[in-house]
C-alpha positions as MATLAB code, in Angstrom:
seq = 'XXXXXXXXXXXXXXXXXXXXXXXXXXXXXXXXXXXXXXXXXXXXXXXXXXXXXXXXXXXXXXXXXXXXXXXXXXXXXXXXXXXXXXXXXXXXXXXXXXXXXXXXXXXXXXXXXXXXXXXXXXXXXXXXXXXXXXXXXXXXXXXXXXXXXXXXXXXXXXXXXXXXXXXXXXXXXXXXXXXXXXXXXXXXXXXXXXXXXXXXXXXXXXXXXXXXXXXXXXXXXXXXXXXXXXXXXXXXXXXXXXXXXXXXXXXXXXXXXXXXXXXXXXXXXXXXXXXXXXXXXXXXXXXXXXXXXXXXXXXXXXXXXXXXXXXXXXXXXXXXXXXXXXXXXXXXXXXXXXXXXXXXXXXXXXXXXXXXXXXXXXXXXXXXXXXXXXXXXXXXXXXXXXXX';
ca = [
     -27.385   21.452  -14.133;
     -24.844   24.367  -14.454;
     -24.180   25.551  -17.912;
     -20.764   23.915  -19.309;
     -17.940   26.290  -19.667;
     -19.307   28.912  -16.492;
     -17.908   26.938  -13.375;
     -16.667   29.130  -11.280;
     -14.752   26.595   -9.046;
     -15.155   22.651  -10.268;
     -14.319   20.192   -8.292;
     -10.527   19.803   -7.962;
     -10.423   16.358   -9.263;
     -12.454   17.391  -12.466;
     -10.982   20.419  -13.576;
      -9.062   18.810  -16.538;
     -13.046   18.329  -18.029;
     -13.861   21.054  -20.950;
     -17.009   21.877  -21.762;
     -17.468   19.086  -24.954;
     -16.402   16.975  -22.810;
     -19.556   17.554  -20.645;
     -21.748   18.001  -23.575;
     -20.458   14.506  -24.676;
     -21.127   13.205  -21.176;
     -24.902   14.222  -21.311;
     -25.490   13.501  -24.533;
     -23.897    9.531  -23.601;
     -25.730    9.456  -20.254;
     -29.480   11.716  -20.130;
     -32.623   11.328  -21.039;
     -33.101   11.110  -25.125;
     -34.484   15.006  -24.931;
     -31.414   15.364  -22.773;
     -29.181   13.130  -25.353;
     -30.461   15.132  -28.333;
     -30.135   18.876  -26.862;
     -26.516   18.253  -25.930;
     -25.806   16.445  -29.289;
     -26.987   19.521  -30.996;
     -25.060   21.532  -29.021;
     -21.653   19.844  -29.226;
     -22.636   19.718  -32.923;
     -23.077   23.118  -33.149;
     -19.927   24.179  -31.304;
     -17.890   22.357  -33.954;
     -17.998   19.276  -32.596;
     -16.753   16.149  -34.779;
     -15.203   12.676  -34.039;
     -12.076   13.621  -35.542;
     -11.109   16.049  -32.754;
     -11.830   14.130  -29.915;
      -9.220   13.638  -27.583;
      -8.844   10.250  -26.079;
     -10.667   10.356  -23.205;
     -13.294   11.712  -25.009;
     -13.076    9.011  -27.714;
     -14.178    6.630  -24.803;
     -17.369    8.253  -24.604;
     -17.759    6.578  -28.858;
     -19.282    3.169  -27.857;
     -21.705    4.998  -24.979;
     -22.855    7.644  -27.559;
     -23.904    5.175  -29.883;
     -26.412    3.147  -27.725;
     -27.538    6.652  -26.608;
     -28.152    8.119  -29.710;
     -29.679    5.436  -31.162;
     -32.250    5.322  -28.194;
     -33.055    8.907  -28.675;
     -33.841    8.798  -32.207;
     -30.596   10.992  -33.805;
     -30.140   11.059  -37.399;
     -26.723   11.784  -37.897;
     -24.267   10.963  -40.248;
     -21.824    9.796  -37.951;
     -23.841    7.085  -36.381;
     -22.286    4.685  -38.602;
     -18.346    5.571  -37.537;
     -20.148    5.135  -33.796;
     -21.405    1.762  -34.353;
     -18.049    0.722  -35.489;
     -16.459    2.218  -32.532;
     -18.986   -0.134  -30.217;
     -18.793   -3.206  -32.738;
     -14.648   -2.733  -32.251;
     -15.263   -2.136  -28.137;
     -17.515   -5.367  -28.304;
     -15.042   -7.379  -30.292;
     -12.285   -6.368  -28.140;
     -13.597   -7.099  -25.201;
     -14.830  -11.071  -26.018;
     -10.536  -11.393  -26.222;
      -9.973   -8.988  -23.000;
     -12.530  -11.535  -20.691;
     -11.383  -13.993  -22.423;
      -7.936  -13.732  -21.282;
      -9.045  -12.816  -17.920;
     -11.119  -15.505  -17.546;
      -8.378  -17.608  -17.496;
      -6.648  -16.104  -15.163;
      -9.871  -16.416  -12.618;
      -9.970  -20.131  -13.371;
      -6.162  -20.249  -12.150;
      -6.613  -18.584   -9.014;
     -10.080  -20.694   -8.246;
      -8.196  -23.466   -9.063;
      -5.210  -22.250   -6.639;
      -8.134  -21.729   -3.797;
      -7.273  -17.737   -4.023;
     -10.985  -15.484   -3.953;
     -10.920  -13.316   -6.588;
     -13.160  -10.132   -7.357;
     -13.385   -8.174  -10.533;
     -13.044   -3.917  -10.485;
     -13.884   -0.656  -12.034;
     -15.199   -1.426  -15.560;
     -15.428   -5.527  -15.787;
     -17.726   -5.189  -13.007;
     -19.211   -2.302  -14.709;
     -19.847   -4.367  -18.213;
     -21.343   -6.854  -17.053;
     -23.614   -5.838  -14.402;
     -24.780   -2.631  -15.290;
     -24.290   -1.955  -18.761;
     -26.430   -2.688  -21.903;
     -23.933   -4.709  -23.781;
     -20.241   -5.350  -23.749;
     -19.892   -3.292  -26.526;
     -20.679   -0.012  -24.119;
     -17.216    0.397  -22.759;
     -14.119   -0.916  -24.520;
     -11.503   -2.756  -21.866;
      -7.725   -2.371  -22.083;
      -7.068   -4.630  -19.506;
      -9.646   -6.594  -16.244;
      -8.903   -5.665  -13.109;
      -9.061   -8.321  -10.163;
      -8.776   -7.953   -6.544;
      -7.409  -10.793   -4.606;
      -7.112  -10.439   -0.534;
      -3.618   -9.002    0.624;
      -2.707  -12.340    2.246;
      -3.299  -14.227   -1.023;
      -1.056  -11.669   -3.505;
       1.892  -14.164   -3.343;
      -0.059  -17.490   -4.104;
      -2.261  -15.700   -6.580;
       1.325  -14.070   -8.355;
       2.374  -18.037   -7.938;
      -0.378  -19.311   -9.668;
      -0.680  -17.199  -12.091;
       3.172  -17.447  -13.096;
       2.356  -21.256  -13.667;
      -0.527  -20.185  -15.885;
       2.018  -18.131  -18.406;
       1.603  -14.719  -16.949;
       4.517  -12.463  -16.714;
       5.220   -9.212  -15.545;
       8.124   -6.793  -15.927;
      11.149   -6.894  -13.241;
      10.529   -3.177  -12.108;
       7.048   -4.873  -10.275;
       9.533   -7.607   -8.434;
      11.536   -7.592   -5.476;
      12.038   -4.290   -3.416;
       9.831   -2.349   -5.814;
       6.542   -4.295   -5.473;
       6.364   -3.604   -1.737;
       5.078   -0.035   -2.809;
       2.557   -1.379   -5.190;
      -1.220   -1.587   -4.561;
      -0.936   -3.532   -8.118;
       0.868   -4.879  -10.814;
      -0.063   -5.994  -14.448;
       0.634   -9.137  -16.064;
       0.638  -10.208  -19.411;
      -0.133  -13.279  -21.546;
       0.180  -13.185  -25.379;
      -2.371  -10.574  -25.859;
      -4.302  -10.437  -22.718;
      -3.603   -8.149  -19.842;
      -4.933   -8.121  -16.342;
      -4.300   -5.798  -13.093;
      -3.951   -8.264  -10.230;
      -4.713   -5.659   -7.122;
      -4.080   -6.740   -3.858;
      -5.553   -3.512   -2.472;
      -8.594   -2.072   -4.121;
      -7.136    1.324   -4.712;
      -3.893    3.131   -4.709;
      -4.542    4.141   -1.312;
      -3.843    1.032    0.760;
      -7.025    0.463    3.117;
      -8.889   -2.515    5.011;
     -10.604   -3.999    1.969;
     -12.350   -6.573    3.915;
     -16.169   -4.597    4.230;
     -15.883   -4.404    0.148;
     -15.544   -8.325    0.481;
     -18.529   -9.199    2.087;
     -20.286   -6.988    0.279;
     -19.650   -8.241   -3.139;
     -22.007   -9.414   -5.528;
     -21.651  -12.810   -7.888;
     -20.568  -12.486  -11.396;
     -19.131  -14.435  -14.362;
     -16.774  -13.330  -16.540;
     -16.886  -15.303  -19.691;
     -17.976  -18.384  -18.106;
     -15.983  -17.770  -15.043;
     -17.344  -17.146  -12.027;
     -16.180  -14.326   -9.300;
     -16.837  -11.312   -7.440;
     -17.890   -7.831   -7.714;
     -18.485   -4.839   -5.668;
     -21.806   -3.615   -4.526;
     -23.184   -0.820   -6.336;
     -22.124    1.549   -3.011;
     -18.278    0.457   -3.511;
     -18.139    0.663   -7.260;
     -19.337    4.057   -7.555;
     -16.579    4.917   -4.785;
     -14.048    3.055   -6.553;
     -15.013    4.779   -9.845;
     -14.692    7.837   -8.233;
     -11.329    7.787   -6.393;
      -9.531    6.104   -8.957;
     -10.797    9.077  -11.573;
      -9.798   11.793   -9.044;
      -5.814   11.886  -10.181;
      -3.698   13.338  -12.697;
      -3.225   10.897  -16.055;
      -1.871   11.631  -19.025;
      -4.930   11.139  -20.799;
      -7.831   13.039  -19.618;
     -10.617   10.901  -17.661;
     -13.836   11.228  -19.180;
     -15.622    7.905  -18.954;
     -15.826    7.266  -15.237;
     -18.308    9.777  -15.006;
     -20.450    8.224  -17.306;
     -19.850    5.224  -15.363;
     -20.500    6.560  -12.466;
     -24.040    7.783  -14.192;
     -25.019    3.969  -15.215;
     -24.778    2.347  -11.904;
     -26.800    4.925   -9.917;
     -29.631    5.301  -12.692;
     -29.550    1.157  -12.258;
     -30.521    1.795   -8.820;
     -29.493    0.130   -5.948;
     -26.521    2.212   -4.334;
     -26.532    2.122   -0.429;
     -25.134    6.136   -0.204;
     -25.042    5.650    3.654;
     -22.621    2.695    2.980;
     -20.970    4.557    0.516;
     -20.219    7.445    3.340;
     -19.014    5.201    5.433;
     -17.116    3.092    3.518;
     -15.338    6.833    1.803;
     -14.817    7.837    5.792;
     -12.747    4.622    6.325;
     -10.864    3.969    3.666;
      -9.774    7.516    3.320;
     -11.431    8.186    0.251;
     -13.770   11.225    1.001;
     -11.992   14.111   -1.202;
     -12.163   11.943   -4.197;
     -15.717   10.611   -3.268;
     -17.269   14.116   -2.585;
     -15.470   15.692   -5.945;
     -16.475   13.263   -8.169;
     -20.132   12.801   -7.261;
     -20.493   16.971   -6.826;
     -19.424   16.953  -10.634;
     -21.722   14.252  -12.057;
     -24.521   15.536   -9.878;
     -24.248   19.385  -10.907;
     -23.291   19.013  -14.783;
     -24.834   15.605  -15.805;
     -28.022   15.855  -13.110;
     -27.162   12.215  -11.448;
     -29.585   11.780   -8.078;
     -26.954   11.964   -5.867;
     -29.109   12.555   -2.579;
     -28.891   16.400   -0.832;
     -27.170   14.855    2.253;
     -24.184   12.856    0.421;
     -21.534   15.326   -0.516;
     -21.984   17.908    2.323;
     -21.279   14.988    4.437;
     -18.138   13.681    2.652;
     -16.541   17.213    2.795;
     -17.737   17.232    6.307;
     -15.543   14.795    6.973;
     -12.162   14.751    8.778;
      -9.009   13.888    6.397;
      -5.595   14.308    7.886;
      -3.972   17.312    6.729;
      -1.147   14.503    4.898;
      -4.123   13.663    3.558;
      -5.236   16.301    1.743;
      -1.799   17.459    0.537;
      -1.307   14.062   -1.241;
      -4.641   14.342   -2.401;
      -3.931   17.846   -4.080;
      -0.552   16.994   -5.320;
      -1.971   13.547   -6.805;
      -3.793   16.173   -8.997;
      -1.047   17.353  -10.732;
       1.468   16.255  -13.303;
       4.281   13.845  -12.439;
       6.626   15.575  -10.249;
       9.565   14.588   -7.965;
       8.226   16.711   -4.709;
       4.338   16.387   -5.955;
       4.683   12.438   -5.662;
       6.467   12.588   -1.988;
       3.457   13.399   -0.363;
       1.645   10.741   -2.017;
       4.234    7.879   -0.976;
       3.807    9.002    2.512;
       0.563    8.825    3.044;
       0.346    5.370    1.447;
       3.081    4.387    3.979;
       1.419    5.910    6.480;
      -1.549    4.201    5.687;
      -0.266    0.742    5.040;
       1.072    1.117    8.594;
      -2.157    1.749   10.451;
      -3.844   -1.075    9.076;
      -4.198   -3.862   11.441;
      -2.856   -6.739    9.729;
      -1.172   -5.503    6.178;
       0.400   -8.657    4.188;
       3.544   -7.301    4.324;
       4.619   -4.272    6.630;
       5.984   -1.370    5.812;
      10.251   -0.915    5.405;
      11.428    1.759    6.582;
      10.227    5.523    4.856;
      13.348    5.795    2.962;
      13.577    1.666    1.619;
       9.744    2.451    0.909;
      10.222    6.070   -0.842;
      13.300    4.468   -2.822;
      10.877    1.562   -4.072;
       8.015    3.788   -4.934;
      10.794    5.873   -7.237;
      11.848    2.557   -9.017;
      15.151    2.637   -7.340;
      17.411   -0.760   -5.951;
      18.200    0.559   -3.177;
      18.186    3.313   -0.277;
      21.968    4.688   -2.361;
      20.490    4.776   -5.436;
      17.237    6.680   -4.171;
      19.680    8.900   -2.340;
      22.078   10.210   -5.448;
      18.835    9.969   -7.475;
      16.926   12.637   -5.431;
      20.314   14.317   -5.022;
      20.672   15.167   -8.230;
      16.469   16.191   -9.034;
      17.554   19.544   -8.550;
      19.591   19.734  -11.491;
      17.114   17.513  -13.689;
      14.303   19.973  -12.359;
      15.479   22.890  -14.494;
      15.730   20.668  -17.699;
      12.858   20.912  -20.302;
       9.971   19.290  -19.122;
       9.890   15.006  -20.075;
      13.349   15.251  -20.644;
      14.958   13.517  -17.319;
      12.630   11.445  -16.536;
      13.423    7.744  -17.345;
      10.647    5.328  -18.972;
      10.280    3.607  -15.560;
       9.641    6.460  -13.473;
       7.649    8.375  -16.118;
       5.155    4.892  -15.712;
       5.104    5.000  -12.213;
       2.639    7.392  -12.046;
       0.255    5.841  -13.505;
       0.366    2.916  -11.008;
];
């Protein structure tokens, strides 16, 4: 492992990562020698729980369970336990809640599969306690998004009007609330729209509170991990690595599959940056032949600039690229749900506008909004959009 703080080029998708926040990641995820030499050293760089950013406050539930394995006295081990007793807690109401909303779409007939970190908890985690939920993320196939949105709607889930009509055509998602419980209903795994059907038959059986449903194989949760880590948030991401580090130390991971699947679905760049970072700083056996041959791996050049401008902050010409290679991808796929409108009806959904007029004066006038301090233009609905 390199020392933290003296990359000379991280991976693009990782750069927003300081160096506690890799001392925190090895202390959550190595070996207890490994656990206590990085716990020392984040200790002795001034480390405390009251300056942790939060993506690094993430990390609190994790560093408990590996602390406590590695035999640390320290005086914050309490304020840890509390953070995984609150995680715990909090997540017997999250899958809760989205355990109703799997019995509504079994009962509706509508397959269902659960993402990124319910299908992280509860196969290949310690406890539910180890990662605090906001929200469960389920997958449903594209041809069942408007019965499972049906069904769901008859179960008292609602979602805003910004994810209906003309705007959810540009959606690989939308969330839906009821009283305190939030799920993600995906029709497309990621953000990147992409023949989802291999990750089907694939998946694994799993119960979520008493429900049963679907999960990825280890292969297409570590890629899913990865790609959805690999943009620009508000909040720095610091727990998918550590994610990332639990279900390859459980074993299990098909990396040939995972190639493959990365190559077709269009997910290599994200796949090759995230795995080069957990295996160099956090020492995860990511075999020799797996990241040359991501990188090795053709990407169209529309591609890659969406790739490096979904990097970035929020940005009116950063997020073009990004809409059109989801369009363009949405349109190669052999049988999407619903095709495609036309670039513009599709670029004017994707901005949160009515209508191609609207999306027109809007962009007209970015110009002028561009030279305004920074946050200030932006409305609440397009400021959110990004993190869709």
């Amino acid at each position: 492992m390199t020392a933290p703080g003296r990359r000379a080029a991280a991976p693009a998708g990782t750069r927003g990562l300081r160096a506690e926040h890799v001392l925190l990641l090895r202390a959550a995820t190595g070996p207890p020698a490994d656990t206590r030499a990085a716990w020392r050293r984040w200790r002795a760089a001034g480390g405390t729980l009251d300056a942790l950013d939060p993506g690094a406050a993430r990390l609190g539930p994790r560093l408990y369970g590996a602390l406590r394995r590695a035999g640390v006295d320290d005086p914050d081990l309490p304020r840890l336990k509390g953070m995984w007793r609150h995680a715990w807690a909090a997540n017997q109401r999250t899958f809760a809640g989205a355990a109703g909303a799997l019995a509504a779409l079994r009962e509706a007939g509508v397959p269902a599969l659960v993402l990124k970190g319910a299908a992280l908890v509860h196969l290949h985690l310690d406890g539910a306690g180890d990662r605090q939920m906001a929200d469960v993320d389920v997958l449903v196939p594209p041809a069942g998004r408007d019965a499972a949105l049906a069904a769901l709607h008859d179960a008292g889930w609602r979602f805003g009007p910004r994810h209906l009509g003309p705007h959810l055509v540009a959606r690989h998602s939308a969330p839906l609330r009821r009283g305190g419980a939030e799920i993600d209903l995906h029709w497309y795994a990621q953000h990147e729209p992409a023949d989802d059907r291999p990750l089907w038959e694939a998946a694994v059986p799993v119960t979520v509170h008493g429900e049963p449903a679907l999960a990825p194989c280890p292969a297409d949760l570590v890629l899913g991990l990865c790609a959805h880590a690999m943009r620009w948030d508000v909040t720095v991401p610091v727990v998918w690595a550590a994610d990332v580090a639990a279900v390859v130390a459980g074993g299990g991971v098909d990396w040939d599959r995972l190639v493959a699947r990365a190559r077709a679905a269009g997910l290599t760049l994200p796949a090759a940056d995230g795995l080069a970072f957990v295996r160099d700083e956090l020492g995860v056996a990511v075999p020799g032949h797996v990241v040359p041959a991501l990188r090795a791996s053709h990407v169209p050049l529309r591609t890659r600039l969406a790739y490096r401008s979904g990097l970035r902050s929020w940005h009116f010409t950063r997020r073009l690229p990004v809409l059109y290679d989801h369009w363009r991808r949405l349109r190669a796929l052999e049988e999407p749900h619903v095709a495609p409108p036309p670039l513009v009806d599709w670029l004017a959904a994707g901005f949160d506008q009515p209508s191609r007029g609207a999306f027109a004066r809007w962009a007209a006038a970015w110009p002028r909004r561009a030279h305004l301090p920074s946050g200030r233009w932006r409305s609440a609905s397009t400021s959110r959009a990004w993190s869709r």
